[in-house]
N, C-alpha and C positions, 0 to 999 in steps of 0.2 A: 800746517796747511800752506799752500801756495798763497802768493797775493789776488786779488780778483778783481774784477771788476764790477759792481754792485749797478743799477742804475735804478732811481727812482721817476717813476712819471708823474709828476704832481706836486708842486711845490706850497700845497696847505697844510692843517693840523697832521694828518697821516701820514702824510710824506716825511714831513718833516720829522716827526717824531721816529719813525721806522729807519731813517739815515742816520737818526743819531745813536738810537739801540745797534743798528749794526756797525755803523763806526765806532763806538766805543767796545763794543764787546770781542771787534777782531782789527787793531792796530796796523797799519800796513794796507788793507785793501783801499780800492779807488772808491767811493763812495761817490752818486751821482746823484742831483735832482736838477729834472729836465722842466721846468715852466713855460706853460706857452705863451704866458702876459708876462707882463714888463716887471709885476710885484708879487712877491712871496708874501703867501700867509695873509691875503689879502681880504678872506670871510673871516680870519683873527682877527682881523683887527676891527671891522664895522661889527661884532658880536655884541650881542648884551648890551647894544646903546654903545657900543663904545668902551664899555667895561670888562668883557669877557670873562662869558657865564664857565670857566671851568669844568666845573664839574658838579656835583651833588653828593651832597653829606648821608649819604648812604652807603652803609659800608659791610654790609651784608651781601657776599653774590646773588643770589637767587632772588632776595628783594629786586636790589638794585635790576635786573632782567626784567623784571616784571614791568618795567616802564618802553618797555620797545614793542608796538605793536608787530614789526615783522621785526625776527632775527631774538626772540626774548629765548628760548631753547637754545639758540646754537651761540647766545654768549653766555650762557650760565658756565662753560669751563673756561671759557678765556678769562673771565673777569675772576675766575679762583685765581689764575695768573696772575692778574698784572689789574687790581681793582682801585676803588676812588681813593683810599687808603694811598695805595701805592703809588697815585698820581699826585698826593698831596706833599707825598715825601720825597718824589722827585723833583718836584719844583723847590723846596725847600731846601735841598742838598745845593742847588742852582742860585738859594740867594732871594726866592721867591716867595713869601709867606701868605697863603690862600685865608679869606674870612669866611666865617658861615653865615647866612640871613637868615631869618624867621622861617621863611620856606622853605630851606633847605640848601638852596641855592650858592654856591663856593665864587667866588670873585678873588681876586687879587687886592692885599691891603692897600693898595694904590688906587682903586676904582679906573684902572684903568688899562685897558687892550693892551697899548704897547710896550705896556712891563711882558705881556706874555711873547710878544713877538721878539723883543728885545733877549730873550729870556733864550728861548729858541733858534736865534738866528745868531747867540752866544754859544753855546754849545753843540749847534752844529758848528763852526767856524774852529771850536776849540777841540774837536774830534777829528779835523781836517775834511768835513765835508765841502764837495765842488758842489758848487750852485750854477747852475746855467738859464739865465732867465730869457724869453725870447724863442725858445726852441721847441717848438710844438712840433710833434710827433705824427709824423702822415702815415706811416704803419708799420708793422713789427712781424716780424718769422723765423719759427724757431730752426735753429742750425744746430749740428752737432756740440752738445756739451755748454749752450750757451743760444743766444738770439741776436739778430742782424736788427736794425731801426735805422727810420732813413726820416731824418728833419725835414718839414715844408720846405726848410731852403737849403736842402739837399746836401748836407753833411750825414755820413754814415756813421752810425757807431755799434759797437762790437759789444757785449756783455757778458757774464757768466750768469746772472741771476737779474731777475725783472720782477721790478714792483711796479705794480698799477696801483695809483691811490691819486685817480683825477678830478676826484670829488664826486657829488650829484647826480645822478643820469637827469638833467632835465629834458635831456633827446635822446630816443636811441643813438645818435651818431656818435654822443660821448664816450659810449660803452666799445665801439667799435673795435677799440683793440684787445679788448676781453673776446670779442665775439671771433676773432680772423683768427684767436689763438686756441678753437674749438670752444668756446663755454656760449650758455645761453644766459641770454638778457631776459629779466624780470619786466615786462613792459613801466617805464620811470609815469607817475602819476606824482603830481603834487601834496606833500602835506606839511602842515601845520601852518593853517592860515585862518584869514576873519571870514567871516561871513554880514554879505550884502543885502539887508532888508528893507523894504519899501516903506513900512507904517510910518507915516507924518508923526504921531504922535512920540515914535520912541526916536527919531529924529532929532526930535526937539528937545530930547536929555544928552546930547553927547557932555561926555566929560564925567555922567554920574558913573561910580565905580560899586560895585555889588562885593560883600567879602565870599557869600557865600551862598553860593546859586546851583540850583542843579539844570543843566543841560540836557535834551535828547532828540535824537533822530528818531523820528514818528516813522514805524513800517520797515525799522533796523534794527529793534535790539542793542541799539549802542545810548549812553549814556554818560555824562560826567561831570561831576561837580566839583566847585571852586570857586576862585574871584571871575567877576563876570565886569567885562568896561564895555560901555554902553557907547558908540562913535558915532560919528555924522553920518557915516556909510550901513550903520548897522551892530554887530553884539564881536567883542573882541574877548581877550584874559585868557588864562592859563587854564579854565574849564573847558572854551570853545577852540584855543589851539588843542588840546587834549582829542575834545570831539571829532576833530578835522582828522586829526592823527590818525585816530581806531577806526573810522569812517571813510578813511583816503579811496580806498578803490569804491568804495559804495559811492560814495558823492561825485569822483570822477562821471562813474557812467550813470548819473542822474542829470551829468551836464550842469552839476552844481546850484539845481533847481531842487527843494523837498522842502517838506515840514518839519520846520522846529518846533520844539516844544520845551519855556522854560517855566520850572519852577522857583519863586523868588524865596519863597521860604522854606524851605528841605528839612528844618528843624518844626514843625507843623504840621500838625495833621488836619482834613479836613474837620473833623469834628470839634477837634480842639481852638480852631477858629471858630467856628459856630458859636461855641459855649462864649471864647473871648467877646463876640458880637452880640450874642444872649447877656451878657455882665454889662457892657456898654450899654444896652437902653437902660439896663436897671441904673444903672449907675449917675448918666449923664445924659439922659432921651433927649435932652433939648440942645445938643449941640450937633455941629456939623459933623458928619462924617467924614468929610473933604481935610478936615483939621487936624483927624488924629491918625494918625500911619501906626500901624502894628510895628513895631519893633523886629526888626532893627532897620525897615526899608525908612530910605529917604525920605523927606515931605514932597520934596519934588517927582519921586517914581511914586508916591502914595499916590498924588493927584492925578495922573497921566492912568495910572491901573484905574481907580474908580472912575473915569471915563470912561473906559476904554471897556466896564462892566457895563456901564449906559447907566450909571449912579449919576443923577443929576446933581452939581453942584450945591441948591439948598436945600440936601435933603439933610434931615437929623435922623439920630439912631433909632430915635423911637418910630420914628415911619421908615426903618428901612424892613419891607416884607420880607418874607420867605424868598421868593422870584428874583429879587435884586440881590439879596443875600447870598443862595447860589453862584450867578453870574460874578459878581465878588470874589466868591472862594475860588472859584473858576479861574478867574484870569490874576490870582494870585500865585496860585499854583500849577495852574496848567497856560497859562499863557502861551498862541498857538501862533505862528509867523511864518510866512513864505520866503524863503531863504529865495533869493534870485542871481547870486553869483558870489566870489570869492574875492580877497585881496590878499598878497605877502601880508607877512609878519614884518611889520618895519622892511629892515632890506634884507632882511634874510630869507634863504631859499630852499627848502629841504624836500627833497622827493622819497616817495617810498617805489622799492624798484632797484634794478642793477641786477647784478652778479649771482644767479642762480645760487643759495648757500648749500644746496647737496652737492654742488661741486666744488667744493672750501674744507679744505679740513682745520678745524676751528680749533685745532692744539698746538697752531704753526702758522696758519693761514697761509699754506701754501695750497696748490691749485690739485685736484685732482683729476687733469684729464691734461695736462702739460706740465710736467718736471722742470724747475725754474723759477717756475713763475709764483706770484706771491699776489695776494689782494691786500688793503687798508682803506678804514672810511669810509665813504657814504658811495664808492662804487659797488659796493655790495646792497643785496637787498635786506636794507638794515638800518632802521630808524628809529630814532626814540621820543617820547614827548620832550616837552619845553621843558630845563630845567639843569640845563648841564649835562645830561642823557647823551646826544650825540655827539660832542666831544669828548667825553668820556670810552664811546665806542670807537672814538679816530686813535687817544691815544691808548686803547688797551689792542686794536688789531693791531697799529704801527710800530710798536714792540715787540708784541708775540712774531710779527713780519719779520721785522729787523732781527731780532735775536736770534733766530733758525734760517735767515741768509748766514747771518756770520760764521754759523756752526758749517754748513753746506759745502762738502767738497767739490771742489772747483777744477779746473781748470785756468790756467788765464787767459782771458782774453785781451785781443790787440784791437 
């Protein structure tokens, strides 16, 4: 094949990754990533606290799908390609050796981000990719065999093949150059975030951490349990970013106003607290209620729930009635909250939205409705929950990308 000229738009996880599958795989062509900030790989590096959540110890395809609320169909063949397996063993061939945690969760044995930047801005370097930082893209049209791009400060450049991988649509205008090149934009909505609750009382626990809580959207059918962190602002953890996730366009057009609904103990049934509550007068009638928390909640959320049932403080077991009793189980397990807005996740920022995927063919991820051109990452409508999910989907499209530019008969361009 002729030499080419490759250009990437987007100097993060997909980009990157995508410039190096096709640099490596076809020797000789110009490899490009076009940045419109000053820094590469720059959500790499603030990820995961600073640690960089990789990927997830899942290594089954079809599993592993099952964690992206949009886009879980159209990556079940990519990830037969190119899955967390195959992300663990590129990094390792690179010198990088990924851990597992409890939850599944793959970090770097380094705990730290910019082994992975380091890691990546090595192997681009040593594939002979050009980095151009500074050069944001005012717009792109396709020309015979190849596309014309004209830089905000007006340098033109000539291509054979174009990857989009600009990250996030937090505005439609990101998408812009998907959209001038025929494809339709998925309206970008935000997901995986906290959620903003008024109660004074659950206020007053920031900091208590829940292992195992179940979440749900009251009047949605959405639901999910896990660790639950209780903030100054309201209910945070890897159940309520989950929620936010499967709920993204539902809560957008609620204006991020609905009822929650948590259950604190999901291993309980209402009866079977009954019966526990029924043991307790026999057992200890003359002690406080306020004293003993059912296992495994806090002392501190014990006390705030029996408030918040309108359990008075001296009451003992043996005078707890039937009525109070209820209210009790109630607010153990169905605890009911007016969600009043939203916050990021740390400083991270994930939208569900982008790049129509019926116009993607997801064995290549090249474009179906412009020859050329190629998607990766989160310009697509394609999200996943917290947990190394969509990193995982940056570098499994930015390869399948990369690898089927390289193959691409070209022409060259000047």
């Amino acid at each position: 094949m002729k030499s080419a000229r490759i250009v990437v738009v987007g100097g993060g996880a997909a980009g990157f990754f995508a410039a190096i599958a096709c640099a490596e795989a076809r020797p000789g062509a110009e490899v490009m990533i076009l940045e419109k900030t000053a820094h590469f790989l720059a959500k790499v590096k603030i990820s995961g606290g600073g640690r960089c959540n990789v990927t997830h110890a899942c290594f089954e395809p079809r599993e592993f799908a099952r964690r992206y609320p949009r886009g879980e169909r159209a990556l079940i063949s990519a990830l037969q390609k190119f899955s967390a397996r195959d992300t663990v063993t590129w990094f390792a061939e690179r010198g990088v050796e990924l851990k597992t945690e409890a939850d599944g969760r793959m970090f770097p044995v380094t705990d730290s981000s910019q082994t992975i930047v380091d890691c990546l801005q090595r192997a681009a370097a040593n594939a002979g990719v050009v980095l151009k930082a500074n050069c944001e893209v005012a717009n792109v049209a396709k020309l015979p065999g190849g596309f014309g791009l004209k830089l905000t400060n007006g340098t033109a450049i000539a291509c054979d093949c174009l990857l989009i991988a600009t990250g996030g649509c937090r505005t439609a205008a990101l998408a812009q150059l998907a959209v001038s090149l025929g494809h339709k934009l998925e309206p970008p909505v935000p997901s995986l975030f906290t959620f903003h609750i008024a109660a004074s009382w659950l206020g007053g626990l920031a900091g208590v951490a829940v292992e195992d809580a179940e979440a749900a959207i009251a009047n949605a059918g959405i639901r999910q349990r896990g660790a639950m962190l209780i903030t100054h602002w309201g209910v945070s953890g890897p159940a309520i970013l989950r929620l936010s996730a499967w709920g993204a366009r539902w809560l957008h057009e609620q204006n991020y106003r609905f009822s929650l609904l948590v259950n604190w103990l999901p291993n309980w049934t209402d009866e079977k607290l009954a019966d526990e509550f029924a043991s307790r007068r026999r057992s200890q009638p003359a002690k406080l209620v306020l004293n003993f928390p059912v296992a495994p909640l806090s002392a501190r959320l014990w006390t705030q729930l029996v408030a918040a049932a309108g359990v008075s403080a001296d009451t003992r077991w043996s005078a707890l009635g039937r009525a109070a009793q209820h209210r009790l189980i109630q607010q153990l397990r169905r605890s009911e909250f007016s969600v009043t807005d939203k916050s990021l996740n740390k400083d991270e920022f994930v939208t569900c939205g982008g790049v129509a995927l019926a116009e993607v063919d997801f064995k290549n991820m090249a474009s179906k409705n412009c020859p050329g051109l190629f998607f990766a990452g989160e310009v697509l409508d394609v999200d996943g929950v917290t947990g190394g999910f969509n990193f995982q989907a940056a570098w499994t499209t930015g390869w399948l990308a990369g690898r089927a530019m390289a193959q691409l008969k070209t022409t060259s361009a000047s």
